[in-house]
N, C-alpha and C positions, 0 to 999 in steps of 0.2 A: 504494500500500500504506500500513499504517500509518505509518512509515517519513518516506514522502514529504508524508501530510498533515499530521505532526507538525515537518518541516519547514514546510511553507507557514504553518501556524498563528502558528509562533513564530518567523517568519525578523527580527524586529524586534529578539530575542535573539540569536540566533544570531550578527549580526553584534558584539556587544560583543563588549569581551575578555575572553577566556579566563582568566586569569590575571589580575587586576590589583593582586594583593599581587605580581608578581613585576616588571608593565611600569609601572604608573600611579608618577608620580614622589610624589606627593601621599600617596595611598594604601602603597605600596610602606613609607614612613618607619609608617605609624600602624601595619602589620602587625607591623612591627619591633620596634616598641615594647610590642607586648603580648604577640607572644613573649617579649620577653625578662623580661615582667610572668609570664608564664604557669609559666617554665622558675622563675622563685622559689616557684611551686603557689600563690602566694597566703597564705605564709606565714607573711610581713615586715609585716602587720598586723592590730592587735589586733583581734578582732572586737567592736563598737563596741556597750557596755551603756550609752552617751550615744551620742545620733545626729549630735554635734559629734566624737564623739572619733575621732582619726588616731593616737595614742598607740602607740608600737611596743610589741612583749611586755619584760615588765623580768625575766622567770624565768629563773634561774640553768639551764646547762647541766648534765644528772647524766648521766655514761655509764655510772653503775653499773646504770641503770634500763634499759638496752638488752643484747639478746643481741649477740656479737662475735662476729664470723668468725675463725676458728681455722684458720688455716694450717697447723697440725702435722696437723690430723685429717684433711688431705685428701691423699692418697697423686697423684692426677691433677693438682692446682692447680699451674699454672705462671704464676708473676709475668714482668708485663712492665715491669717497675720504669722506662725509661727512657720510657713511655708516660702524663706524671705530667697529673694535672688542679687546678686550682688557680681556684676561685668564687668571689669575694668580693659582695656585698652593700649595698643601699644603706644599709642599719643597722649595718656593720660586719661581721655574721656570716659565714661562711665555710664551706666545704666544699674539703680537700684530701685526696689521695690518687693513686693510680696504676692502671692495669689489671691485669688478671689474668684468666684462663683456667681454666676449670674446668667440672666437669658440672654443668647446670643443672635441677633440676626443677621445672616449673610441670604443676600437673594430675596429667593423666595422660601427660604429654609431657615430654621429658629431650631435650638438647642437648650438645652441647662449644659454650660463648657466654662472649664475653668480658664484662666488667663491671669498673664500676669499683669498688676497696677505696677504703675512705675509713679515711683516716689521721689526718688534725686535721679537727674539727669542733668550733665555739662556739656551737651554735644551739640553745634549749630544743624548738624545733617537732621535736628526734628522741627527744626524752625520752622513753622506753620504745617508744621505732621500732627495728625492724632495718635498716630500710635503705630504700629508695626501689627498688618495680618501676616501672620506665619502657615505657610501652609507644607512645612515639610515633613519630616519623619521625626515619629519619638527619637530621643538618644537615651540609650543605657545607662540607666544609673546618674539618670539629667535632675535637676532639681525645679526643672523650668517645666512646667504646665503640661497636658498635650496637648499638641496641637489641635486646633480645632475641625478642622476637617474631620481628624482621626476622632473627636469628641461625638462630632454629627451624625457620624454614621457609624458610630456603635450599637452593635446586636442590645447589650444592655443597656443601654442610655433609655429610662424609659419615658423623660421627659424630650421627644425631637420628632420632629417629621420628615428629617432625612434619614433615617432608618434603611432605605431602599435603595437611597442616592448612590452611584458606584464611586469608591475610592480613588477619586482621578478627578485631574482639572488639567484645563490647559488655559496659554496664555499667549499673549502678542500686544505690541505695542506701537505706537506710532507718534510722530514727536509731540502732540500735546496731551495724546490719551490713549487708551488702554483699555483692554478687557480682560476679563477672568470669565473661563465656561466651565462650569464646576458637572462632573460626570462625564466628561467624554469631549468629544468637540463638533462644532456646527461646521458641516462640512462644505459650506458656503465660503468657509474662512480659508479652505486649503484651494494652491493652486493646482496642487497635483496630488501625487499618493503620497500618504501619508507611513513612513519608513519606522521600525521598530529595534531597539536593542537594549539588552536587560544593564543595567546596571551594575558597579564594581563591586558593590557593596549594600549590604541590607539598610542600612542607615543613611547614606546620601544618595542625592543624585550626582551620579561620579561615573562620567565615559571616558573611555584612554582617546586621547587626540593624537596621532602618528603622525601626522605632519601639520603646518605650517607655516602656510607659501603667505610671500608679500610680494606684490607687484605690480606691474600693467595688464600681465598675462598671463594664465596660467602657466603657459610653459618655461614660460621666460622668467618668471617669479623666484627669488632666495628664501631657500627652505631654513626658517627660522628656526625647526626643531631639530638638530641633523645628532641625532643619536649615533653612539659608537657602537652598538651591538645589535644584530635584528632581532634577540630577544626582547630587549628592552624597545625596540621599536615596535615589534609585534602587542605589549602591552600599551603602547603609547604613556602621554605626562596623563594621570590623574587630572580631568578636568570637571568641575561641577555647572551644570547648567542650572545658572543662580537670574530668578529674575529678579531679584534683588540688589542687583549687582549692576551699577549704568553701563560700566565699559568693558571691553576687554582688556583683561592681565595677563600679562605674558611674564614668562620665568625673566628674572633680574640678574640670573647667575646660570650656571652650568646644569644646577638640578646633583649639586652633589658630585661631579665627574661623567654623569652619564651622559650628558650632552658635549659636542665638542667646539659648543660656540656659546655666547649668549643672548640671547634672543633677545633683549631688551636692546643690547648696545647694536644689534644688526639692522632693526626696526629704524632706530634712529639715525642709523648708518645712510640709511636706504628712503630714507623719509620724502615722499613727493605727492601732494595733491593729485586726487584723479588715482593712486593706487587703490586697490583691493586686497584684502585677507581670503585665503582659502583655507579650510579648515577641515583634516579628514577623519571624521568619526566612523564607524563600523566597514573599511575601505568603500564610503562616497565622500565625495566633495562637496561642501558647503561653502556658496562665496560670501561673505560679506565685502558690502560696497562701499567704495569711496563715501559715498551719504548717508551710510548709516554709522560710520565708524568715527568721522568728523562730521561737529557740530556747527554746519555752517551759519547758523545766527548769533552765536558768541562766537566763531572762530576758533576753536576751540577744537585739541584731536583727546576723542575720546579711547585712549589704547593709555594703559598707564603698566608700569613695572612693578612685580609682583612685592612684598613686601618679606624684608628678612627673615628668612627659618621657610617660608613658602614655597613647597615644590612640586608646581602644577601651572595649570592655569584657571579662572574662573571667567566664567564663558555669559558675559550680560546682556542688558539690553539692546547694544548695536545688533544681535544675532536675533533677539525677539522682534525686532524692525523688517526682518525679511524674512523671517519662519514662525509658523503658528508653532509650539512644542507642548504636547502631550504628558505627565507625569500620571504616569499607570501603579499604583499605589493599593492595589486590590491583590495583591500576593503576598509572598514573603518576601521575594527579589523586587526591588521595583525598576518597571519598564519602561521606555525615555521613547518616545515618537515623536520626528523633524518631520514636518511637510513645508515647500514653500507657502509664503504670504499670498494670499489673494490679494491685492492692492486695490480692487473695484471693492470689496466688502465695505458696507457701511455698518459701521459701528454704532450698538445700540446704544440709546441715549435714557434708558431705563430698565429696571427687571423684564427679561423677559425668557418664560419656562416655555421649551417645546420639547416634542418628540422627534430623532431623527433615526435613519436607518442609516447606522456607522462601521463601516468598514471598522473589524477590529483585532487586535494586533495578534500576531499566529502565535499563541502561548502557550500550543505546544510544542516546536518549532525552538522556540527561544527558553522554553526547561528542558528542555535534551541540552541547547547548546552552553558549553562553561565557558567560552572564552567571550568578548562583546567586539571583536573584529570584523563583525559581518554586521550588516542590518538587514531587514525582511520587512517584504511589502506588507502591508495591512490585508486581511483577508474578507471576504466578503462576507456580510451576515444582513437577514434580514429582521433579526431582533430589534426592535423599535427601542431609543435609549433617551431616557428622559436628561437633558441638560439647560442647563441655568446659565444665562447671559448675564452677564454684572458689567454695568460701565465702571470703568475705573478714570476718572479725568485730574490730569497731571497738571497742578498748580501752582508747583515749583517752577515752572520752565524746564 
């Protein structure tokens, strides 16, 4: 059956590990490290109007400029004061505060999800933010909430009406606004098929990137990642597809020896308007473009250099600018799906719940397979899949 020939085809993968952000001792450290680059969104440096500059932000903290949670106004909020969290920062900034319980509405969906209040904060990056939705994976042994998706759509949660909702969202964005489609995606949004590959690790979203090229053309283009081994190229740098994250990071140093250049100093070597990133995840190519990667209304190149002890890359919003991306979250492994942008999609300007019949991603196919060097098209289903439009509108600039 298909099954078994997709077996014999790829048994070459099959035997890799599964897992190698969780077993490989090498790898296992570079995952770490760009988690914990990823959990800051990216937002510990400046975005760089010199292609030298590392420069942290110098802008004073205003909380006048932010809406605040109001504890009087909620008759159901029950603090868990001795549940405190406490973030510090390589630039000094900070996030504290403690948990708390309350109704949650995202969409058209309402929960009882705990979350954390944030009580001190010195950081400009929330200057006119309400807060941070998180929408990734619990971490082991985390002191910090769970996340709320994971809240919504628990079998026991018996206060929610997303009970049914599938563990998956996707997202995309565009320079003044943004959507979140919670359960799957509106296939209105993709311009073509929509590509699948599991993940490094149980705990992030983390694909190995094998290459990237910078240039006019693809052929022509300087391979920013030029690894000394093709095993280590075969796993690619540990990369997180962070929408949280504005720009692309690229390694600052060698990655420890494994690389035999540094991607950051090559980038800037090679710096010219009008170039492009190509980017190869599960071997395809992903371009990012001149306009998505530079902000041509501050002038401003959104590509910054990874920050010390980080050895990966974290993959932001210039790539959510040209790709809708899928975060499959209904296993144990979670599944990562790139389809290009539809640029004609008109983005909803309020809730809106439909049903659609969505191509979904072959997972049986991607649990045979251990290694994430390959991706696989989406496969055909006529199972009708209830998803949630959320505008998300970007008021920062």
């Amino acid at each position: 059956n298909e099954l078994e020939d997709f077996q014999q085809k790829h048994s070459d993968q099959l035997a890799r590990d599964a897992l190698p952000c969780d077993t490989d001792p090498v790898l296992k450290l570079q995952c770490a490290s760009v988690s914990r680059a990823a959990r800051m969104h990216g937002r510990k440096f400046k975005v760089a109007d010199d292609i030298t500059s590392n420069q942290l932000f110098d802008e004073p903290y205003r909380p006048e400029d932010s809406r605040h949670f109001d504890v009087a106004q909620s008759s159901t909020f029950i603090p868990q004061a001795s549940q405190t969290f406490d973030l510090n920062y390589a630039d000094g900034s900070h996030l504290r505060g403690f948990s708390g319980v309350d109704q949650v509405y995202m969409g058209d969906y309402k929960a009882t999800s705990p979350f954390g209040v944030i009580t001190d904060c010195n950081s400009p990056d929330f200057n006119g933010v309400d807060g941070i939705l998180g929408f990734g994976l619990p971490k082991p042994g985390s002191d910090l909430p769970t996340p709320v998706l994971f809240a919504m759509t628990d079998a026991e949660n018996k206060d929610t009406n997303a009970a049914d909702l599938r563990r998956k969202f996707s997202f995309f964005s565009t320079d003044d606004a943004a959507e979140v489609q919670l359960g799957g995606y509106d296939p209105q949004t993709a311009a073509g098929t929509m590509w699948y590959t599991p993940a490094l690790a149980t705990d992030d979203f983390i694909v190995g990137a094998t290459s990237l090229k910078f240039g006019d053309t693809h052929s022509t283009a300087v391979e920013l990642l030029q690894f000394k081994s093709t095993s280590q190229r075969n796993l690619g740098a540990p990369s997180i597809m962070d929408s949280g994250t504005s720009c692309l990071v690229i390694p600052a140093d060698n990655m420890q020896g494994q690389l035999a250049n540094i991607p950051w100093d090559d980038f800037a070597k090679h710096w010219k308007k009008g170039r492009s990133f190509w980017l190869d995840i599960g071997q395809k190519t992903w371009e990012i473009p001149f306009s998505s990667w530079y902000l041509a209304e501050t002038d401003q190149t959104c590509v910054q250099p990874s920050p010390a002890g980080m050895q990966g890359l974290l993959v932001g919003d210039v790539f959510f600018r040209e790709y809708i991306v899928e975060f499959d979250m209904t296993g144990q492994r979670p599944i990562i799906g790139i389809a290009p942008l539809n640029k004609n999609y008109n983005l909803v300007n309020q809730n809106v719940l439909a049903s659609f019949e969505i191509n979904k991603a072959p997972k049986s196919k991607l649990t045979l397979l251990k290694g994430s060097e390959v991706m696989y098209p989406a496969e055909h289903s006529e199972v009708l899949t209830q998803v949630d439009r959320i505008p998300i509108v970007n008021k920062k600039g």
